[in-house]
Each structure stands twice: as structure tokens, then as C-alpha cells.
N, C-alpha and C positions, 0 to 999 in steps of 0.2 A: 527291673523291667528290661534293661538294655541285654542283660546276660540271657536271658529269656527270648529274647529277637535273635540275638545271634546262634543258640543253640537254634533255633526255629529255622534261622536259613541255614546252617552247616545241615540239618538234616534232609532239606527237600531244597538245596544249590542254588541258594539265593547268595548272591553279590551283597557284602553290607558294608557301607562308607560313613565314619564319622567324622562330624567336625570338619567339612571339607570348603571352599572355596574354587566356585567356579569362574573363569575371567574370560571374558569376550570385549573386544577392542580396548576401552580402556578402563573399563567396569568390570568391578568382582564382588560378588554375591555370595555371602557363609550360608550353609546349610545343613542343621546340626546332623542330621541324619539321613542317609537316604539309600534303600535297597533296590534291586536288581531284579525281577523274576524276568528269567530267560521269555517266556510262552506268555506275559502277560502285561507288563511294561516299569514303570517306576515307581516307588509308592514313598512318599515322602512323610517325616515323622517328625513332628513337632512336640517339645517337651515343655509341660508348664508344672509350678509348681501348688497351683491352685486348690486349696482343700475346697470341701461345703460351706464352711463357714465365708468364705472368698464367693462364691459363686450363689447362695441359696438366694440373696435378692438382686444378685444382679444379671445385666444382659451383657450379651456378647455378640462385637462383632467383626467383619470380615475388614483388612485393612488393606486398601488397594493400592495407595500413593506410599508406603511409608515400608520401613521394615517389619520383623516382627519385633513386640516387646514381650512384658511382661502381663500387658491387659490387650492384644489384640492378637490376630492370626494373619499371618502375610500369606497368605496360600495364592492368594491372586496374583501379587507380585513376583515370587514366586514362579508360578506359574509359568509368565511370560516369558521370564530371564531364559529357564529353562529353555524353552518352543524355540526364542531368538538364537541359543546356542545350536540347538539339534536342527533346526534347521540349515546348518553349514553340512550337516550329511548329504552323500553322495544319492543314497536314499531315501527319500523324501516321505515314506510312509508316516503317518502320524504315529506318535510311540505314547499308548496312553500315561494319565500321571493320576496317582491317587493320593491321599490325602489323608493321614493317621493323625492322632494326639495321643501321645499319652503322659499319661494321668497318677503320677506317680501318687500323689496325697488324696486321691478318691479313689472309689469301691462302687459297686458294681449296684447295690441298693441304695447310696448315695445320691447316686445320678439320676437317676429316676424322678426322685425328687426335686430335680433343675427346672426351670422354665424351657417353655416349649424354645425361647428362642435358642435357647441354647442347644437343646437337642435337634432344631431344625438345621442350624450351620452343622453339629459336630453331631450326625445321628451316633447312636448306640454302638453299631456295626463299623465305627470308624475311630472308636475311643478302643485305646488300650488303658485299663485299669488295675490299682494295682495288689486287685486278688485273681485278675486274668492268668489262668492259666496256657500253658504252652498250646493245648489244641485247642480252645478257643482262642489264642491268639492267631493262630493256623487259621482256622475257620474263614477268621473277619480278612485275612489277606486274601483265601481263594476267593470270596463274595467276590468277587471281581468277574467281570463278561469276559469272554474270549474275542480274543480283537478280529479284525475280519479280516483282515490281512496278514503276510508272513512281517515280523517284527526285524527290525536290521541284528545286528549282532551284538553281545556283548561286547565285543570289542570295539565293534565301530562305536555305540553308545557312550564307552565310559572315554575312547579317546577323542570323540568329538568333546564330551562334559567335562572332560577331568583331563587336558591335554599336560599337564604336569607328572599324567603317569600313562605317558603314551612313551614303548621303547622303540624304536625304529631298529630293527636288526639289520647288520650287514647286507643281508638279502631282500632289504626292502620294506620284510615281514614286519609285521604291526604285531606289538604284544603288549598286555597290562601290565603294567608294572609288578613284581611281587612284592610279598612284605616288606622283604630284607631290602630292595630296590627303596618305597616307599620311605620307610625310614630314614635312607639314606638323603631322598630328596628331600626328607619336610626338614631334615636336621638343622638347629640352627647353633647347637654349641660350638666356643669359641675356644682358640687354642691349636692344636696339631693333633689332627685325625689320619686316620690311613686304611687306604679302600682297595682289597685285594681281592681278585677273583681272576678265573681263566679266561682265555680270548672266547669272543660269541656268547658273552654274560649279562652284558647290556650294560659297562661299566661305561664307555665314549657315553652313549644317549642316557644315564645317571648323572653322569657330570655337567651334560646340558641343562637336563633339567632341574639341577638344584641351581646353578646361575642364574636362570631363565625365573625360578623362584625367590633367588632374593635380590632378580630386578623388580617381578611385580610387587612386592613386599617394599622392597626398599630403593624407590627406581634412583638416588643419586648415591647408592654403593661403589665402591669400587674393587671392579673383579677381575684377575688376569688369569687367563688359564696357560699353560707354558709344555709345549709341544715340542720332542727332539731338533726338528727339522723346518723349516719355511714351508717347505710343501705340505709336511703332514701338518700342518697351522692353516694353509688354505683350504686344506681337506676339511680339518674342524671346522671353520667357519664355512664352510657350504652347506655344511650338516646344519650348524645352527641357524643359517638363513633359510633351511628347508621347515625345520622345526616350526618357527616364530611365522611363516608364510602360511604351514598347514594348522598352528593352532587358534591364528583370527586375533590376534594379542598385540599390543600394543607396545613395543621393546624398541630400542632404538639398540642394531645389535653392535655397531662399532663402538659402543661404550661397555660389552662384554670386549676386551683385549685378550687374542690370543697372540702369544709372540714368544721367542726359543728362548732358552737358558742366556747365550750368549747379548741377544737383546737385551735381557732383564739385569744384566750382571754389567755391560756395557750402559747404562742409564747412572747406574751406583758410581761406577768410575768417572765420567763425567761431572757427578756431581761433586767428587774430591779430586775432581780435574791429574788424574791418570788417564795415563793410555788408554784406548780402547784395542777389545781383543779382534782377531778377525774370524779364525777358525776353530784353532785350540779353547777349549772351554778351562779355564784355570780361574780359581779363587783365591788372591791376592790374601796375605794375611792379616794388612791393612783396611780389608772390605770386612774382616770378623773382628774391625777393633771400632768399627765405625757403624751408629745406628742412623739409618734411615726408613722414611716409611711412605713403604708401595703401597699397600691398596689393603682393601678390608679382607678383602681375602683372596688367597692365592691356591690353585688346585695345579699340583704337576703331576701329569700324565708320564705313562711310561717310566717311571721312577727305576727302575729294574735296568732301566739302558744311560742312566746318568751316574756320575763317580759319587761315592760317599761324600767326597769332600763339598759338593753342591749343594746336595742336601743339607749338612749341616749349616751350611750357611742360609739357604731356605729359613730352618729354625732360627738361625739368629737374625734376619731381618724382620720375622714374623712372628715373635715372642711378647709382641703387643696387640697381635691379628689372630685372623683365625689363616691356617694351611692344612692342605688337603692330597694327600702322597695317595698316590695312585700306583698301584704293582699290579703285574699278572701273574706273581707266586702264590702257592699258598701263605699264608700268617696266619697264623692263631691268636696272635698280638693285636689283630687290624680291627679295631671301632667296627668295621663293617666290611663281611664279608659275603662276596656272591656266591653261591655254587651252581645256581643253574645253569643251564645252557642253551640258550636257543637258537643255535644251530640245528637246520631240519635233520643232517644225519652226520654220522661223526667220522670228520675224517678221517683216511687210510696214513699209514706211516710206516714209507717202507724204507728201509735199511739194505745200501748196496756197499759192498768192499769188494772194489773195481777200479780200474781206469777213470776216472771221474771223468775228463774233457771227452773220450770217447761216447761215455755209456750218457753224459748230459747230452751230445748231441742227438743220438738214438733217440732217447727219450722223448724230446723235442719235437723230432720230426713222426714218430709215431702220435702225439699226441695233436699233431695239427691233422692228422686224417682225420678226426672227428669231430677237432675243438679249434674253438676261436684262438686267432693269436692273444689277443686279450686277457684269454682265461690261464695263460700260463707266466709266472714271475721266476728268475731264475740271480738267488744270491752267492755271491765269492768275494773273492777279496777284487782290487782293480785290476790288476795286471791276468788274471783269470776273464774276466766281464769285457775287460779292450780283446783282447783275443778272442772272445766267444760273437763278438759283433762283426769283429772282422769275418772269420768263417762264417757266421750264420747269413752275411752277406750272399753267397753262393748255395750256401747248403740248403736254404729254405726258402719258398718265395715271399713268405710274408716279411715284415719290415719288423725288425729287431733294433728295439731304441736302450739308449745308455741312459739310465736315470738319474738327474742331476737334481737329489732334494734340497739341493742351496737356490732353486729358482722358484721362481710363484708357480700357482699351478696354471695358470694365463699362458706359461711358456714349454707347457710338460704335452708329450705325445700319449696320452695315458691307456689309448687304444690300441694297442700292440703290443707283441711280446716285451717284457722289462727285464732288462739287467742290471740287478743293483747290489750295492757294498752291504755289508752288515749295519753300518752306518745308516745309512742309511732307509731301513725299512718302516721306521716309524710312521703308521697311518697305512700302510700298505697291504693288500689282501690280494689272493686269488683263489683261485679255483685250484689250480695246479703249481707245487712252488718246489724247486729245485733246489738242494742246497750244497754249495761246492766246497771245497779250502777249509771242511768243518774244524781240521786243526788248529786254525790262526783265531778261530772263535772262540769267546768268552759264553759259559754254558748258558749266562743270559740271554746272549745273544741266539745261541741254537733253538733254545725255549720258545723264544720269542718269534723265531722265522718260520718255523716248525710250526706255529701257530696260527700262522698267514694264510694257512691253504684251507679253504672248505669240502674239498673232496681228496685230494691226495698232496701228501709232503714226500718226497724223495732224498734221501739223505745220503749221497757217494761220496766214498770215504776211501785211501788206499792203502791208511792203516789203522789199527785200532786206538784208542785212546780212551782215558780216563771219559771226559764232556760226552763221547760216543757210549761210553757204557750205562752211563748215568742215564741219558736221554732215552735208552732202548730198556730198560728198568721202568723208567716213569711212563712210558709208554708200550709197553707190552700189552 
């Protein structure tokens, strides 16, 4: 019957969620099945396994304080959960909600033969049965009135109900989770997984929300997520305080830990009373001869801008946990991979072999005729970035700031043009991104900055090179 519902909305673009969990402050409510019609509202489906033999003398009824079982129907309860959740909509329309059974072990003459009470809670036209065919099952979903109002969105709908598959894009933009997403969040297998997809895939707000999951799942786990930088760690943690605010849920987020490599590596030493490191990230041979144990699970981002040699040590800390390697390459190898892109239009990438400190200047100031200093980030090495502040001092009137991702973001200028190292770009985006000194860069690194811009990347270069051909191959 199930395969039967879902052909029935792939062909007329119905939304179908099984087995889902919705949580509103500190309550969460399973709900085996529940479908989408854009133009009509929700229609929820309840499965029993009830023959005639089960039903021919008995009654049935409606169970308003309790869940459902296997002899009552929670539709009232139900009900409410639901109303209480969608009512955090910005639009307050009422969004109707209908009310299916079906009926796997009864037929259609079967039923007939039930007591009225039974057929007065569950009429005819609201049982799925299981010689129901496809347009009679069609049939009993359109019986439905046309609501009098225009209905809020699918998207607003399923990320007010389902805020576990709500992706926050760089842009602000709301999207539902896709499959491949979905999976990734409900995943609960243990061990060393790896989750690779391109910038503007919704890999940051996946990794939220599978945390975000097995806090409500499992609220005294212990979870660290591990970010190149200090700043792009305060960046994540705004994001998840944005999340946990907009989905009405009850998280206490400073018990999600985001904190850098050198953080997590400095706790280990500590505890075998070694040095702690300050800048250089280096893994001691003595840290891979030594078990200790962080946390139930550890998710590192940007994995693509850290050395092999950390990673490995990642697995050896976490070869009694679960770990979660996060890249922006492709893998074919990777448990789970994104390909989508929700970025509204796909950035320009253009290739200059020039003068670089001239033609970045030009660029710059052409681009402040039209655009905010905000929307342009410009990376090189430092001795490139201290000289481009000194001149841009004079050259431009806007304020051109050095970015230092070793501070909180409480201490960062963020609204202004940004000059930063390769090192440094972890968590960082714009509009327009400059790339200087490409030679002294690691082709991860070029990948990755290259990937920062949502409308144009500029890449000046004064001679050719291996990283440059590669990059203008993969982006042709």
C-alpha cells in the first residue's frame, strides 16, 4: 500500500515523509506517515494491522490524551502537536489536515460489514484498503474542499514541521533538505564516515543538523565539531544559535563544542602532561601511541585544508566512536555525497596572467562603483595582504581590514573589504574574491578560495603553473 501512495504522489507532486519525528520545545511526536498536497493541505496516514476477524465485533475509538496504539487512533493528538508546531509560521493561515487509515489486512467488502461506529470515526472515503487501487486511492485524497485561502509554502510548511530538514543557504535562502541531505542527517551509524560535496551544497547546515539530531535523540551525547580557525568556530556557532532560535527546540547549544584542531590536540597533551602547541598544528608520535576518548562523536569540517597526518590521528582517537571527515572534493569513496547546488547562479571564474598587485588594485576599485566594500574578500600570502592595506589606505575610500582568524568573531570588522591569507579562509564567503600569490598555494587551497565567491572569483597570476592549469580544466 505504501508503494501505491508514493507512486500516487510522484505522479500528481505530492511531498511523502515517512517515519518522521517532529519536536517543538522539548516534545517530540513520531508520525508514521504524512503527505504534502501543495493546493490542499496535509493529509496524515495511519497504519493498522487490523483484519475482520479483529474488527467485526468490535468498536473503535478516537484517543485524545494518549499516543497511538495498536487498538486506538491518536488523530486528535495529533492533531494538535501539529497546529501548536505550524503555528510558529510567519503566516498564520490555517493549513487543513486530513486524516487517512490504511488497512493493510481488510478489502474493500470487508468493511462494509463493520459497525457503524466504526465507519462513523473512519468513513469509507478515508480508509485506504488493501485491494484500493491507485485512482481510487487518488480519488479519496482529492475528496478534499479547496481551502479559502492561499496555503503558506511547502517550504515554509515542512521547515516550520520538520526543522531537522530545514538547509539555511549562504544566502539566507530556505531549502528542504534532499534525499542525499536527509540521509545524511537521520544517519546514525558508528565508526568513520566521510561527506564530500562542492561549496553552496548545504554541507555547514547537514552538519548542523545531524548534531542538532542526536542532541534531540540523545540530549547527554557528546559532540565536537572542529573548524580550521577561531573565527570560522564563531561563525559555526552563530549559525547553530540561528538554527536552534528559528526551530522552537530545546538544545542547550554550548554542549554542541565547536573548537580548532589545535584546541582538540592541545586537551590530548595536557592530559599526558606535554607541551601545549600554540600555532603550528603538529601531531606528536606519542599522541598515536596513546588512547584517549573525546566525545561520541567528532565531525571535522574542511578536512581538504588540514594535513594527513591529523586526520589519521582523528581515526586513532576515534576508533571506539563515531568520526565524520567533511571535504569539498569530489569522492567517490565518501558514505555520502552532495551534488546539488543551491547557489541561485553559478559563479564567474575568471583567469588573469597580469601584474597581480596592479590589476587586484583596478579590480577593487572598479568594483566599489557598484558594490559594497563588504561584498568583496581579497586572498595572498601576508607580505602581499600588509602591502595591499597600506595602499588601499589612499587608494579607496572605504576601510580595508587585515583579517585575523586567530580572534573571536566579537573582535572581527566583518563589514568591509577583507584581506586574508590562505590560512586563513575557513568559514569565509563573498560576493567577489580575489585571488593573489596563487603560486605559493596548495591546489586545496586555490579550490577552496575559488569557491568563496558567489558571483565572481578573480584569479591573477604572473606566471603559469601546474595548480593554475588544473584549476582552469576543473573550471572551464
Amino acid at each position: 500500500m505504501i508503494k501505491k501512495l508514493k507512486i500516487v504522489c510522484k505522479e500528481n507532486s505530492f511531498s511523502i515523509y515517512e517515519n518522521i519525528t517532529i519536536y517543538h520545545h522539548a516534545q517530540n511526536y513520531f508520525i508514521p506517515l504524512l503527505i504534502i498536497d501543495p493546493k490542499k493541505g496535509i493529509y496524515l496516514f495511519e497504519s493498522k494491522e487490523w483484519s475482520y476477524d479483529d474488527l467485526k465485533n468490535a468498536t473503535i475509538s478516537k484517543a485524545e490524551n494518549q499516543d497511538t496504539s495498536s487498538k486506538n487512533l491518536a488523530f486528535d493528538k495529533t492533531h494538535k502537536f501539529i497546529e501548536e508546531k505550524l503555528n510558529e509560521l510567519e503566516d498564520k493561515n490555517i493549513l487543513p489536515i486530513y486524516n487517512y487509515l490504511i488497512m493493510q489486512n481488510l478489502d474493500t467488502d470487508k468493511y462494509k460489514l463493520l459497525s457503524e461506529s466504526f465507519k462513523e470515526l473512519l468513513p469509507f472515503n478515508r480508509v485506504i484498503f488493501n485491494d484500493s487501487k491507485e485512482n481510487e486511492i487518488l480519488d479519496k485524497i482529492n475528496n478534499t474542499p479547496e481551502p479559502s485561502s492561499k496555503l503558506a509554502s511547502e517550504t515554509e510548511i515542512i521547515s516550520t514541521l520538520l526543522v531537522q530538514y530545514l538547509i539555511f543557504s549562504k544566502d539566507k535562502t530556505k531549502h528542504i533538505a534532499t534525499k542525499k541531505q536527509i540521509e545524511f542527517i537521520e544517519n546514525t551509524t558508528k565508526g568513520t564516515q566521510t561527506l564530500s560535496g562542492p561549496a553552496y551544497s548545504g554541507k555547514t547546515s547537514s552538519i548542523l543538523l545531524r548534531v542538532i539530531l542526536e542532541k534531540l535523540r540523545s540530549p547527554s551525547s557528546s559532540i565536537i565539531i572542529l573548524e580550521p580557525t577561531i573565527l570560522a568556530c564563531d561563525l559555526l556557532k552563530q549559525k547553530l544559535l540561528e538554527i536552534i532560535e528559528y526551530s522552537v527546540i530545546n538544545i542547550d547549544a554550548t554542549s554542541i563544542e565547536i573548537i580548532t584542531p589545535i584546541n582538540l590536540v592541545n586537551r590530548h597533551l595536557d592530559k599526558i602532561q606535554m607541551p601545549k602547541l600554540e600555532i603550528i598544528l603538529h601531531i606528536d608520535e606519542k599522541l598515536m601511541r596513546h588512547n584517549t576518548r573525546v566525545a561520541d562523536l567528532i565531525i571535522c569540517d574542511d578536512t581538504n585544508l588540514v594535513s594527513f597526518g591529523f586526520i589519521e590521528y582523528l581515526k586513532h582517537i576515534q576508533k571506539r566512536s563515531s568520526l565524520i571527515l567533511v571535504n569539498e572534493y569530489y569522492d567517490e569513496e565518501a558514505e555520502f555525497v552532495f551534488e546539488d547546488n543551491f547557489r541561485q547562479e553559478d559563479a564567474q571564474i575568471i583567469f588573469k596572467q597580469t601584474n597581480q598587485y596592479a590589476k587586484a588594485l583596478q579590480i577593487i576599485s572598479k568594483l566599489l562603483k557598484e558594490h559594497r566594500a563588504e561584498d568583496i574578500l581579497v586572498v595572498s600570502n601576508n607580505l602581499t595582504k600588509n602591502n595591499l592595506h597600506e595602499d588601499l589606505e589612499f587608494f579607496i575610500e572605504d576601510k580595508a581590514i587585515l583579517l585575523d582568524s586567530s580572534k573571536n568573531l566579537e573582535h572581527q570588522e566583518l563589514k568591509n573589504l577583507l584581506l586574508c591569507s590562505y590560512a586563513q579562509i575557513s568559514g569565509m564567503n563573498s560576493k567577489f574574491v580575489l585571488l593573489l600569490d596563487v603560486g605559493e598555494a596548495s591546489l586545496n587551497e586555490l579550490e577552496h578560495a575559488v569557491h568563496l565567491a558567489s558571483k565572481s572569483a578573480y584569479v591573477l597570476y604572473e606566471e603559469e603553473s601546474q595548480n593554475i592549469n588544473i584549476l582552469k580544466e576543473k573550471n572551464v
